[in-house]
N, CA, C and O atoms as a MOPAC input file, in Angstrom:
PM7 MOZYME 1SCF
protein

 N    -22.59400 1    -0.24100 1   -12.87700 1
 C    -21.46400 1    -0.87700 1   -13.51200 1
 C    -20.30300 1    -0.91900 1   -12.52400 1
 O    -20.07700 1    -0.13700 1   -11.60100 1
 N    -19.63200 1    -1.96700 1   -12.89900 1
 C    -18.52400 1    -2.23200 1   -11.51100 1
 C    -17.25100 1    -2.69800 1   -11.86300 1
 O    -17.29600 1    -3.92400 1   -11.96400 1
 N    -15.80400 1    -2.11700 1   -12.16300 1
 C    -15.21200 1    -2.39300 1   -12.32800 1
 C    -13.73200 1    -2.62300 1   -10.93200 1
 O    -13.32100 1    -1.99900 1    -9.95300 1
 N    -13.44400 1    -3.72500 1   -11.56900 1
 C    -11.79900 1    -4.00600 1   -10.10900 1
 C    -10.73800 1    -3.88500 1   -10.40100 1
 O    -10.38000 1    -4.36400 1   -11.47700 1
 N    -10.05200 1    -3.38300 1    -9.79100 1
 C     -8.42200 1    -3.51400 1   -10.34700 1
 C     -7.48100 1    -3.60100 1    -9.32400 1
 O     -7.85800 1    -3.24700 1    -8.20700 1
 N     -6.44400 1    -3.95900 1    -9.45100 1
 C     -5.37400 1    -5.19900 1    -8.52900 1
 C     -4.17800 1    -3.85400 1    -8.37000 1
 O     -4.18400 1    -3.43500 1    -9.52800 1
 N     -3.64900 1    -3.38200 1    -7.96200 1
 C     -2.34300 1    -2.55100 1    -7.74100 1
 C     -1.46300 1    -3.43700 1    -6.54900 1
 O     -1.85700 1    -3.90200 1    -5.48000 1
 N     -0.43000 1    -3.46300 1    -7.03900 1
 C      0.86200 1    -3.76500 1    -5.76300 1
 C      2.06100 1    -2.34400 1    -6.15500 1
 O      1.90300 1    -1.33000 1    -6.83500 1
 N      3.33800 1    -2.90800 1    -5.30700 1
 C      4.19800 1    -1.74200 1    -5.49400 1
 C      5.43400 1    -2.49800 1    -5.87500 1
 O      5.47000 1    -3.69600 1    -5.59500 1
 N      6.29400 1    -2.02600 1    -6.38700 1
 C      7.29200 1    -2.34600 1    -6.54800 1
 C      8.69000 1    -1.90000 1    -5.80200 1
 O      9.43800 1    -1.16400 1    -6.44600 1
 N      8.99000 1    -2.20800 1    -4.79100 1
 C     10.16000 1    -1.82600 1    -3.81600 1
 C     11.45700 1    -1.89200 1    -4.54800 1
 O     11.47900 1    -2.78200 1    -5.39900 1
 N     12.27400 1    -1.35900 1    -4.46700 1
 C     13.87500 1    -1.15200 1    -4.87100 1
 C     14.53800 1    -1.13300 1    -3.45300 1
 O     14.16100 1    -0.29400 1    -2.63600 1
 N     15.72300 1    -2.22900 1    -3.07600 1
 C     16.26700 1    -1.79000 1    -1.55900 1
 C     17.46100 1    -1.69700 1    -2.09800 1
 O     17.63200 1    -2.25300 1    -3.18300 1
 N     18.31300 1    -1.14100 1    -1.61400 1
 C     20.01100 1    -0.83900 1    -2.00000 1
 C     20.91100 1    -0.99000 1    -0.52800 1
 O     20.70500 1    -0.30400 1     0.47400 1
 N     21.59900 1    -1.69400 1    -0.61400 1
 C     23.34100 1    -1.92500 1     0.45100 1
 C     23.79100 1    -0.59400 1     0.03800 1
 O     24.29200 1    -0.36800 1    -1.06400 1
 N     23.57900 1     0.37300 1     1.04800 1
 C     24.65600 1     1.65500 1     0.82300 1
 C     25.75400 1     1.75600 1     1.92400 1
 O     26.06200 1     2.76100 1     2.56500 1
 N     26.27100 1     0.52100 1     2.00800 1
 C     27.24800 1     0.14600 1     3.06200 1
 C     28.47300 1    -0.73600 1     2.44800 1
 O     28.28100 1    -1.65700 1     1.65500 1
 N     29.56400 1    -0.39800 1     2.84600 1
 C     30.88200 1    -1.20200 1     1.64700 1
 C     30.43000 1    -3.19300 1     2.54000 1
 O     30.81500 1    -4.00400 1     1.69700 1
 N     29.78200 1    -4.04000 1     3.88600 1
 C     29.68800 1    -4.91000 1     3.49800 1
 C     28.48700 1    -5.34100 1     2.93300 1
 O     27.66700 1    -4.75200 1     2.22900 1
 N     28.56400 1    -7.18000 1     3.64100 1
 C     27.48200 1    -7.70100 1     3.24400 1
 C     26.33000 1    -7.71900 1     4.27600 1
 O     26.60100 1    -7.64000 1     5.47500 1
 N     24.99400 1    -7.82600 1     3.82500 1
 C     24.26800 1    -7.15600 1     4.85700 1
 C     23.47500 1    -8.97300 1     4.66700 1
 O     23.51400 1    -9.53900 1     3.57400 1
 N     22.87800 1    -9.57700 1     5.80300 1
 C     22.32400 1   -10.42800 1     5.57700 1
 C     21.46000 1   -11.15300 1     6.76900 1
 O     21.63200 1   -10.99700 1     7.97800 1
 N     20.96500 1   -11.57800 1     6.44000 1
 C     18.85100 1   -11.98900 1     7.15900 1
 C     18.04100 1   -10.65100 1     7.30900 1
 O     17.80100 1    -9.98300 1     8.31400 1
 N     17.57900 1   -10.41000 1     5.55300 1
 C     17.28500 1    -8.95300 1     5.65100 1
 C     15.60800 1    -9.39000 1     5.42500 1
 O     15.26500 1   -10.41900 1     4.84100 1
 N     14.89500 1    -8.63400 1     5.86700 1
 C     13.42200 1    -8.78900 1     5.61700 1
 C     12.90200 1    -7.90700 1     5.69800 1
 O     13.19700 1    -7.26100 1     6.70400 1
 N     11.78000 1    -7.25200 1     4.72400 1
 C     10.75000 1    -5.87200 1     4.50200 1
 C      9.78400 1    -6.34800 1     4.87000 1
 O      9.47700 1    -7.43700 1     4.38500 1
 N      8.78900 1    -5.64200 1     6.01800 1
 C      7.05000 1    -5.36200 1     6.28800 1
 C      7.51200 1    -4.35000 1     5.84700 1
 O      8.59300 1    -3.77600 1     5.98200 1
 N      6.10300 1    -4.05200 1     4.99000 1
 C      5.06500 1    -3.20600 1     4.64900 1
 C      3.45900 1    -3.04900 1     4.97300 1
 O      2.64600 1    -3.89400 1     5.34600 1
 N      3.28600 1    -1.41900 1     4.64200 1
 C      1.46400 1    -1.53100 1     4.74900 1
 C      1.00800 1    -0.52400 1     4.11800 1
 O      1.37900 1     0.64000 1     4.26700 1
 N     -0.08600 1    -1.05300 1     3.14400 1
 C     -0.68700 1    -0.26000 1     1.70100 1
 C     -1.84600 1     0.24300 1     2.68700 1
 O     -2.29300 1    -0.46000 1     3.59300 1
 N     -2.22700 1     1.38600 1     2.43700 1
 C     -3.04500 1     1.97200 1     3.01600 1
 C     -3.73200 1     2.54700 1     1.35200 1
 O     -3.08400 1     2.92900 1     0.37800 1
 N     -5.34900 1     2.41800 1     1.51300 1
 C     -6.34000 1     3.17400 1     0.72500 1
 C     -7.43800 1     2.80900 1     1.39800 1
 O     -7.64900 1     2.07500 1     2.36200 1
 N     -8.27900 1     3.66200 1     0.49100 1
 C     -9.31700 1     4.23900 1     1.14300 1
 C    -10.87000 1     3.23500 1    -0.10800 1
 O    -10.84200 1     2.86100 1    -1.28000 1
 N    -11.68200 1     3.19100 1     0.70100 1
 C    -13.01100 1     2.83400 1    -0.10000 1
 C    -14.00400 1     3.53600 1     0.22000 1
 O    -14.57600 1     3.93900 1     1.23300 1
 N    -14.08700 1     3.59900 1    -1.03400 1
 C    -15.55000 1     4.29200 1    -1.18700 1
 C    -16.93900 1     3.35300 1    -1.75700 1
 O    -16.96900 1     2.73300 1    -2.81900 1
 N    -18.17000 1     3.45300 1    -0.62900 1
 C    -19.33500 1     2.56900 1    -0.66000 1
 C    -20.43900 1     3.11300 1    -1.71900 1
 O    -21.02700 1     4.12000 1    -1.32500 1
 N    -20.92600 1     2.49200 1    -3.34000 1
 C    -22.20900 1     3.05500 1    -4.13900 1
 C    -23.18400 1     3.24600 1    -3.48800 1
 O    -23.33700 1     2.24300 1    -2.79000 1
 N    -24.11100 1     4.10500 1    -3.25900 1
 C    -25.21200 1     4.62500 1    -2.90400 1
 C    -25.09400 1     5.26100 1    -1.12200 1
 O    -26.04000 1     5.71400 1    -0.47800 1
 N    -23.78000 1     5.12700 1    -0.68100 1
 C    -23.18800 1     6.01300 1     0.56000 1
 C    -23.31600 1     7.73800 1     0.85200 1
 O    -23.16000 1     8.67700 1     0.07200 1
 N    -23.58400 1     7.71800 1     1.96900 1
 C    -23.39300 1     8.91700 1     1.97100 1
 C    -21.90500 1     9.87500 1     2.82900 1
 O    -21.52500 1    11.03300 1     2.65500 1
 N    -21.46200 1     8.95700 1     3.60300 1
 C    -20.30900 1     8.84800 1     4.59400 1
 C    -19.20300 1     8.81300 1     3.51500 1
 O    -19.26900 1     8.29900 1     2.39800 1
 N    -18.10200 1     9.51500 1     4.12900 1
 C    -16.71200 1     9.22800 1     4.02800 1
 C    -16.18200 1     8.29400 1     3.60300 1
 O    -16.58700 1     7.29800 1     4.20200 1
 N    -15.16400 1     7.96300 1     2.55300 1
 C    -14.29000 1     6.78400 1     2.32800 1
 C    -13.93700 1     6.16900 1     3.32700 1
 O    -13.89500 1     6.96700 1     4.26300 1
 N    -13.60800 1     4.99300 1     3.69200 1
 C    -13.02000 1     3.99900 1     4.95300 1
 C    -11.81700 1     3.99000 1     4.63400 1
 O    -11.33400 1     3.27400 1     3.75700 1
 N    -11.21000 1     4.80500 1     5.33500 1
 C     -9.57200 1     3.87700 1     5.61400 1
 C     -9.42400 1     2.62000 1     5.33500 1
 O    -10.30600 1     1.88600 1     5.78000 1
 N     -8.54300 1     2.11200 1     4.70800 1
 C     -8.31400 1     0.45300 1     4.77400 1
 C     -6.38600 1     0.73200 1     4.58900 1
 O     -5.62600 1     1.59900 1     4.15600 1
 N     -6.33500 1    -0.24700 1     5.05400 1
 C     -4.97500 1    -1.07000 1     5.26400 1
 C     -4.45100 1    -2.46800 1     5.03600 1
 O     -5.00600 1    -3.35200 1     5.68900 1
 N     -3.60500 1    -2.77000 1     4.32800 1
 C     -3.00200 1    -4.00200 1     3.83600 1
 C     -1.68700 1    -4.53100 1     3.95300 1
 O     -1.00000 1    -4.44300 1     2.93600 1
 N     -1.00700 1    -5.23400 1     5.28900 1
 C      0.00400 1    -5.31400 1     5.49400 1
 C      0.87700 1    -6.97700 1     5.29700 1
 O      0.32300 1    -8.06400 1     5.46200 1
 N      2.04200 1    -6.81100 1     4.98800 1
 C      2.60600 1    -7.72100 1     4.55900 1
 C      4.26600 1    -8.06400 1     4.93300 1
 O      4.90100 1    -7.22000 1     5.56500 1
 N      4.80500 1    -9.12400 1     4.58000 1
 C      6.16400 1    -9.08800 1     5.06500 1
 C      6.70300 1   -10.37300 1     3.45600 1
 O      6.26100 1   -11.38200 1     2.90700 1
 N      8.17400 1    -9.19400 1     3.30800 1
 C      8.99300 1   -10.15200 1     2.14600 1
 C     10.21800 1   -10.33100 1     2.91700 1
 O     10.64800 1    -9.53400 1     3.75100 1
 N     10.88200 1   -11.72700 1     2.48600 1
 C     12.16000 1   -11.70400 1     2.62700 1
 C     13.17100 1   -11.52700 1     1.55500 1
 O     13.23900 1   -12.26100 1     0.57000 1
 N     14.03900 1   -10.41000 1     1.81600 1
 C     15.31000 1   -10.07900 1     0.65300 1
 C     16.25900 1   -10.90000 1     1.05800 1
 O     16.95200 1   -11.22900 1     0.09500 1
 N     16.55800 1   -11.31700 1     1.91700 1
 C     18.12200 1   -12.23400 1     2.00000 1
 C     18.89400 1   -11.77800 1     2.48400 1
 O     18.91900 1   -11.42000 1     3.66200 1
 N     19.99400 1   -11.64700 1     1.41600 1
 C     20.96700 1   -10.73000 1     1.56000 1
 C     21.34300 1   -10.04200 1     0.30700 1
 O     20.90000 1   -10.37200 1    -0.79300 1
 N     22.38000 1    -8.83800 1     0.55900 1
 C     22.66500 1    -8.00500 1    -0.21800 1
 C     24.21300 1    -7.74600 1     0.29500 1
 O     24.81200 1    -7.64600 1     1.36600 1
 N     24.57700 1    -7.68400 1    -1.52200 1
 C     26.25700 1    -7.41400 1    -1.00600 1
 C     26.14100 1    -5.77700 1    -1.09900 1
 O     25.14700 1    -5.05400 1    -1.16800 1
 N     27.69700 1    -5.44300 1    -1.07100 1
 C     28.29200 1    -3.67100 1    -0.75200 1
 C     27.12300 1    -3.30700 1    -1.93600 1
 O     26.78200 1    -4.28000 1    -2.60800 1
 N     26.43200 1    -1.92300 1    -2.28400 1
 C     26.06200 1    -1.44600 1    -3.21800 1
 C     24.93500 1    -1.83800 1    -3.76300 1
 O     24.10700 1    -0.99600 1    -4.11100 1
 N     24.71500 1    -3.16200 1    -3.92400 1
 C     23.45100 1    -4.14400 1    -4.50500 1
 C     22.32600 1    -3.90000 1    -4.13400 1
 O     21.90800 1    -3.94700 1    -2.97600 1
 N     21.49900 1    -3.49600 1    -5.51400 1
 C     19.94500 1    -3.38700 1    -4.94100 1
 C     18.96100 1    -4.72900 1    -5.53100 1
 O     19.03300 1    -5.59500 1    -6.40200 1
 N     18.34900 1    -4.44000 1    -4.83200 1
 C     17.11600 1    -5.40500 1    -4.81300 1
 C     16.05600 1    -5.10400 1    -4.99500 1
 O     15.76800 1    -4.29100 1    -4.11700 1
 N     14.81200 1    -5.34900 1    -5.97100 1
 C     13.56900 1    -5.53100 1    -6.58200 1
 C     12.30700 1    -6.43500 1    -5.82900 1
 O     11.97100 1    -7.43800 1    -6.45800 1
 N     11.71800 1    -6.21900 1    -4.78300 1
 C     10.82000 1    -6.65000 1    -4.90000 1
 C      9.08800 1    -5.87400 1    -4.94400 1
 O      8.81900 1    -4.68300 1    -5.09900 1
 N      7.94500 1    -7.27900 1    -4.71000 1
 C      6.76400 1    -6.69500 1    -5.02900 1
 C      6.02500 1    -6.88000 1    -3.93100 1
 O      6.23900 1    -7.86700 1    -3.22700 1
 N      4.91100 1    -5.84300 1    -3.56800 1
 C      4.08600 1    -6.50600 1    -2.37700 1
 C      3.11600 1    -7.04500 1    -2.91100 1
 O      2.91600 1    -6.98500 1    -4.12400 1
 N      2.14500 1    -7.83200 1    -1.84500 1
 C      1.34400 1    -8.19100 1    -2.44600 1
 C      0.00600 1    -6.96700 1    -2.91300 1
 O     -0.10100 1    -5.80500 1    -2.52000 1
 N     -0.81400 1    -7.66800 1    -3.78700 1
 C     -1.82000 1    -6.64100 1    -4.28400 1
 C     -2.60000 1    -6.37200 1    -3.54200 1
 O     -2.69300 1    -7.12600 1    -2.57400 1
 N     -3.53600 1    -5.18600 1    -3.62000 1
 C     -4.57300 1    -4.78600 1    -3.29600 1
 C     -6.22600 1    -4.15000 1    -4.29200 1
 O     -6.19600 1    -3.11200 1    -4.95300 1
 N     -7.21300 1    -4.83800 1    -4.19800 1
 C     -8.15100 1    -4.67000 1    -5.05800 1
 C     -8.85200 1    -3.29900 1    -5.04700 1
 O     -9.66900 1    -3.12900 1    -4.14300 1
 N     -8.69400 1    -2.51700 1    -5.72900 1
 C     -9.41800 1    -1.19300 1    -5.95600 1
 C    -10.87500 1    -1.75900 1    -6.72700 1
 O    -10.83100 1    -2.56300 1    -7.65800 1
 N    -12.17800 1    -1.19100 1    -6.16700 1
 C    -13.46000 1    -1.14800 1    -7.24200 1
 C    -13.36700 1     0.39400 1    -7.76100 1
 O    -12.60900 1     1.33400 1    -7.52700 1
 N    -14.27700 1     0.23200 1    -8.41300 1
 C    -14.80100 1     1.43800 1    -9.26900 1
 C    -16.35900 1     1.68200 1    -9.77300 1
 O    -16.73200 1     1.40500 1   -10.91300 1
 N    -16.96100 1     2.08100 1    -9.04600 1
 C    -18.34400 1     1.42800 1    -9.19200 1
 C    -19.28600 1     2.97000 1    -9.48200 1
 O    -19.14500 1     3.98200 1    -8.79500 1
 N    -20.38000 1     2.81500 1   -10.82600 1
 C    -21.22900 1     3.70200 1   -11.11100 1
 C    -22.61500 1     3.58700 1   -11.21500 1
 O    -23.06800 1     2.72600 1   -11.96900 1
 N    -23.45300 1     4.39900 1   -10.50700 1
 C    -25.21900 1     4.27400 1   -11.84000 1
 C    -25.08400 1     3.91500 1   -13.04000 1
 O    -24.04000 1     4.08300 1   -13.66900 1
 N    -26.14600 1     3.36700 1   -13.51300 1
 C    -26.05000 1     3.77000 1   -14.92600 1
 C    -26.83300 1     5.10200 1   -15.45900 1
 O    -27.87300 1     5.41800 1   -14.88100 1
 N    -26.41600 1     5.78600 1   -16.40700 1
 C    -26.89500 1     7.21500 1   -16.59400 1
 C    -28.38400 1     7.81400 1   -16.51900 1
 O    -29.10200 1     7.16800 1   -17.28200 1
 N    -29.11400 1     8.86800 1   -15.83400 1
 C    -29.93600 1     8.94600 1   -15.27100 1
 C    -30.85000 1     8.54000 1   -14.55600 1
 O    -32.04400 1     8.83400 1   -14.48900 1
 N    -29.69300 1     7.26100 1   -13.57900 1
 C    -30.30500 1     6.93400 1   -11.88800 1
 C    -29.52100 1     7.66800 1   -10.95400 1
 O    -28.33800 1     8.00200 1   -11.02100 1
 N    -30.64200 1     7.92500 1    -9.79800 1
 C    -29.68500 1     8.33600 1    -8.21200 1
 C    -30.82100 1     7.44000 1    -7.45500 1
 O    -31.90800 1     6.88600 1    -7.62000 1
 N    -29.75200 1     7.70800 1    -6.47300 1
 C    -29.90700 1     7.84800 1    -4.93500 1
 C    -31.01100 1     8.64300 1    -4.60600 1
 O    -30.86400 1     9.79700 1    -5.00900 1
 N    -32.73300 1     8.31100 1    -3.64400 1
 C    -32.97200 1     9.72500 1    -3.44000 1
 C    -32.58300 1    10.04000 1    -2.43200 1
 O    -33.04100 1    11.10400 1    -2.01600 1
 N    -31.69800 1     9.40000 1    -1.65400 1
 C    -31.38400 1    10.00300 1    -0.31800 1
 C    -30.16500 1    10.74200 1    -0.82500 1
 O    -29.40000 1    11.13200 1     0.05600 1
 N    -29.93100 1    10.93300 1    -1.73100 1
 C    -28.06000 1    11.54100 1    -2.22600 1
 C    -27.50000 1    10.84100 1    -2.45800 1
 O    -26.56000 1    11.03500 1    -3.22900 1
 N    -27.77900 1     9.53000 1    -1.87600 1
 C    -25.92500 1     8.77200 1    -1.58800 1
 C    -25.18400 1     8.91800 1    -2.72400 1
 O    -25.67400 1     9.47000 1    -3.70900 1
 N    -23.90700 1     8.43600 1    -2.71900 1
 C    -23.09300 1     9.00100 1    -4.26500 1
 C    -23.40500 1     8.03600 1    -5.21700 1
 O    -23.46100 1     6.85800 1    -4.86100 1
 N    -23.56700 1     8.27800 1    -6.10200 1
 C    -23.55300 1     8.27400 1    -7.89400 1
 C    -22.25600 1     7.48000 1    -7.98500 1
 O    -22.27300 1     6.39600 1    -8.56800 1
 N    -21.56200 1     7.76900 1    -7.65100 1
 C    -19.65500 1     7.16300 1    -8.36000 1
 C    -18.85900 1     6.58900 1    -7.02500 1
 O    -18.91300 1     7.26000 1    -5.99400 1
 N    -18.27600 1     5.60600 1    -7.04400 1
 C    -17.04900 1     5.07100 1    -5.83800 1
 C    -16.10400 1     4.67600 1    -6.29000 1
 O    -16.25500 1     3.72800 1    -7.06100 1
 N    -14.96700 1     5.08100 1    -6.10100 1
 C    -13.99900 1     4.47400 1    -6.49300 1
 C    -12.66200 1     4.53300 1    -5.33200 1
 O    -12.07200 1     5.45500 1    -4.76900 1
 N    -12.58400 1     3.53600 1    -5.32200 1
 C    -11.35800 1     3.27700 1    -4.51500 1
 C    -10.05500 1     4.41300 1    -4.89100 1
 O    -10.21000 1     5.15200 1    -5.86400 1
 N     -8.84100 1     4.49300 1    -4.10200 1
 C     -7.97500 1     5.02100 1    -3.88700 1
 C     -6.94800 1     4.73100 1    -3.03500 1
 O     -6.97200 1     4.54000 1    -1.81900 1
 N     -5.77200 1     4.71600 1    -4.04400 1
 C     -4.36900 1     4.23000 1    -3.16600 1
 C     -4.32000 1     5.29300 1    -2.41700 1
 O     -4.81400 1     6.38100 1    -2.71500 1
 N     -3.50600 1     4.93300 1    -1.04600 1
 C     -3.07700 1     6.34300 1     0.18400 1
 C     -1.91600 1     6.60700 1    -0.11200 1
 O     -1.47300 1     7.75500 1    -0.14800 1
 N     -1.12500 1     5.35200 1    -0.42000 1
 C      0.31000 1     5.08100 1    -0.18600 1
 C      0.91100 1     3.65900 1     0.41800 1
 O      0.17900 1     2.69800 1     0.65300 1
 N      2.36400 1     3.65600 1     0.63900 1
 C      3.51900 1     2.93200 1     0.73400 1
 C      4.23500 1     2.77200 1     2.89200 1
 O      4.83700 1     3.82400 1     3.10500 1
 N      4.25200 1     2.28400 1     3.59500 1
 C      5.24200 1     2.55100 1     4.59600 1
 C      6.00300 1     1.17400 1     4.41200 1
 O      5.41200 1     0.10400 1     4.26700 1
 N      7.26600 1     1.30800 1     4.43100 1
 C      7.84500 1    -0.03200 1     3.94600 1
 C      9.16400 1     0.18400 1     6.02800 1
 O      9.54600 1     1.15400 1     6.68300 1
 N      9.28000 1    -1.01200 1     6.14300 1
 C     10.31500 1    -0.77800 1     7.20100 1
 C     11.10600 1    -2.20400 1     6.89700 1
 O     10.65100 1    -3.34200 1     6.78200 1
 N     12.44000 1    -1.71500 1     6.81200 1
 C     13.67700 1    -2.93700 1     6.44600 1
 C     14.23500 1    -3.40300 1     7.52400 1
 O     14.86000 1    -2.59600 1     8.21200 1
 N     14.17100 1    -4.60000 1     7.89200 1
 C     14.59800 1    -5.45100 1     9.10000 1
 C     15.83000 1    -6.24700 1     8.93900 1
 O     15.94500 1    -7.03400 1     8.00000 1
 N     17.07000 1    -6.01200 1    10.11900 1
 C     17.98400 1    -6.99400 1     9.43600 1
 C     18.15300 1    -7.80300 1    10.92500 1
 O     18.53300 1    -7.28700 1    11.97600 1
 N     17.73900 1    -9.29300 1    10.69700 1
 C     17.88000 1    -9.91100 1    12.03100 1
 C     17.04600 1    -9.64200 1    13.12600 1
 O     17.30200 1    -9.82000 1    14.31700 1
 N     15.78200 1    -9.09000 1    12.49000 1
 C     14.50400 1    -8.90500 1    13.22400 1
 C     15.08600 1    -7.20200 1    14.13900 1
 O     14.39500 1    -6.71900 1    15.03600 1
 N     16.18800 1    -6.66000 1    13.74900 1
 C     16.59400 1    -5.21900 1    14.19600 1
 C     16.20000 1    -4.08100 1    12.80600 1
 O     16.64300 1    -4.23700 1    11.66800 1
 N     15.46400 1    -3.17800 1    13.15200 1
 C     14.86800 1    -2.17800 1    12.52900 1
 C     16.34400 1    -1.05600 1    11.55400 1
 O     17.11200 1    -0.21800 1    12.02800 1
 N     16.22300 1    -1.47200 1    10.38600 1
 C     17.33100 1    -0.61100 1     9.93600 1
 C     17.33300 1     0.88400 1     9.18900 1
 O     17.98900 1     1.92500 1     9.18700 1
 N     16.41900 1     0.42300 1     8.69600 1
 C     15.53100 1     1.51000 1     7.64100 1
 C     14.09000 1     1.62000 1     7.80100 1
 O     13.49300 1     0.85700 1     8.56100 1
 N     13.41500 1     2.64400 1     7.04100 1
 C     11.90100 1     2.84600 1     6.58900 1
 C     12.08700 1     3.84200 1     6.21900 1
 O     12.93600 1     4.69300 1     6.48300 1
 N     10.77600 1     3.76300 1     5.15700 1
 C     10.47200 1     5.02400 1     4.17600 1
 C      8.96400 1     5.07800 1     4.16800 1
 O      8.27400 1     4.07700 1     4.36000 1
 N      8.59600 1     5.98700 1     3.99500 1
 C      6.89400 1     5.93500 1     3.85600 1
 C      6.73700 1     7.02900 1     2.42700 1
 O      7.34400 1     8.05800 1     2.13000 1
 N      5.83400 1     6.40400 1     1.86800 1
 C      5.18300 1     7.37100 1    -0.09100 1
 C      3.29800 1     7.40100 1     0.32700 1
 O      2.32600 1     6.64700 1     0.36800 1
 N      3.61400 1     8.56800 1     0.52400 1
 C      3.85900 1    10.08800 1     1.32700 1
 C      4.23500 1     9.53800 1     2.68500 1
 O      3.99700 1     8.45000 1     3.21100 1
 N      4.97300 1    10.73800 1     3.14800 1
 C      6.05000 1    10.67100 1     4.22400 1
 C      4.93100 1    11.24200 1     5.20700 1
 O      5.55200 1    11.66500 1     6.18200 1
 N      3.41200 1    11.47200 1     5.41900 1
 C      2.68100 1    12.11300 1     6.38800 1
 C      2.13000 1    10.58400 1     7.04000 1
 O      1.55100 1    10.46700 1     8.12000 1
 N      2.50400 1     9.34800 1     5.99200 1
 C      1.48100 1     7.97900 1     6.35900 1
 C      2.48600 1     7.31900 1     7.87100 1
 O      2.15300 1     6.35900 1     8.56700 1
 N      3.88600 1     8.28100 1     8.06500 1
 C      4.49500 1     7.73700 1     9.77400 1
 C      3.42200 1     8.19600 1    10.55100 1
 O      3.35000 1     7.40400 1    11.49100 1
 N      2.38900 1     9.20500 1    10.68600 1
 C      1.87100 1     9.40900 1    11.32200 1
 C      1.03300 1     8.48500 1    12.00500 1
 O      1.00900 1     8.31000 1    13.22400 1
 N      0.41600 1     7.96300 1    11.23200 1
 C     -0.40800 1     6.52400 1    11.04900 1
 C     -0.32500 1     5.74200 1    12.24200 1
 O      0.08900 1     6.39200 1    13.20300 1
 N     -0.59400 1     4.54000 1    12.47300 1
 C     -0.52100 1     3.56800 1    13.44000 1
 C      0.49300 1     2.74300 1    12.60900 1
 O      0.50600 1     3.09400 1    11.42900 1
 N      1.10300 1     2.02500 1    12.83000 1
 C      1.93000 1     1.17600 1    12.16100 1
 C      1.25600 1    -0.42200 1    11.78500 1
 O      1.32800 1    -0.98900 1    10.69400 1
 N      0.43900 1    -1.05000 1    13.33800 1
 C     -0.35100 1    -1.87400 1    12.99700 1
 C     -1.67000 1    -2.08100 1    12.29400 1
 O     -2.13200 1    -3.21600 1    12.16900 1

């Protein structure tokens, strides 16, 4: 049995500066992991990167946007089949996390990463 499901994120950016801030643009990159039915190996890293434009933002003003999605499976036997080599029984995908970096005028202003261990990462 095989089920999919779609996750994106929802970004919040905020002007914590008294002006106006403007030619602002967010890359991001969704990082999760897949897992293969009847595998015996490790989840795969995967990565999903993207770029929004916010505009501008006056003193204080936050901003809402979304990235794009990413497809999680979820995949099982049906009850009393295996693998005889082992491979797994159950896969299911898994979000890693968030690295978002805020660009103003193609100059690097901000970034945040959800979990803060995913700077470690490669960026590309």
């Amino acid at each position: 049995m095989r089920a999919k499901e779609r996750w994106s994120y929802d970004v919040t950016i905020e002007n914590k500066t008294f002006k106006d801030l403007s030619g602002l643009e967010m890359k991001y990159v969704i990082f999760f992991k897949h897992e293969k039915l009847g595998a015996r190996d490790a989840a795969t890293p995967r990565r999903q990167s993207g770029r929004l434009t916010i505009g501008s933002l006056k003193p204080h003003e936050k901003k809402s946007v979304t990235t794009s999605s990413v497809e999680l499976d979820n995949a099982h036997l049906a009850p009393n089949y295996y693998y005889s080599d082992g491979g797994r029984q159950k896969a299911q995908d898994t979000l890693g996390g968030l690295w978002v970096r805020v660009y103003q005028n193609g100059q690097q202003l901000g970034e945040y990463a959800n979990p803060s261990t995913l700077t470690r990462e490669r960026w590309e």
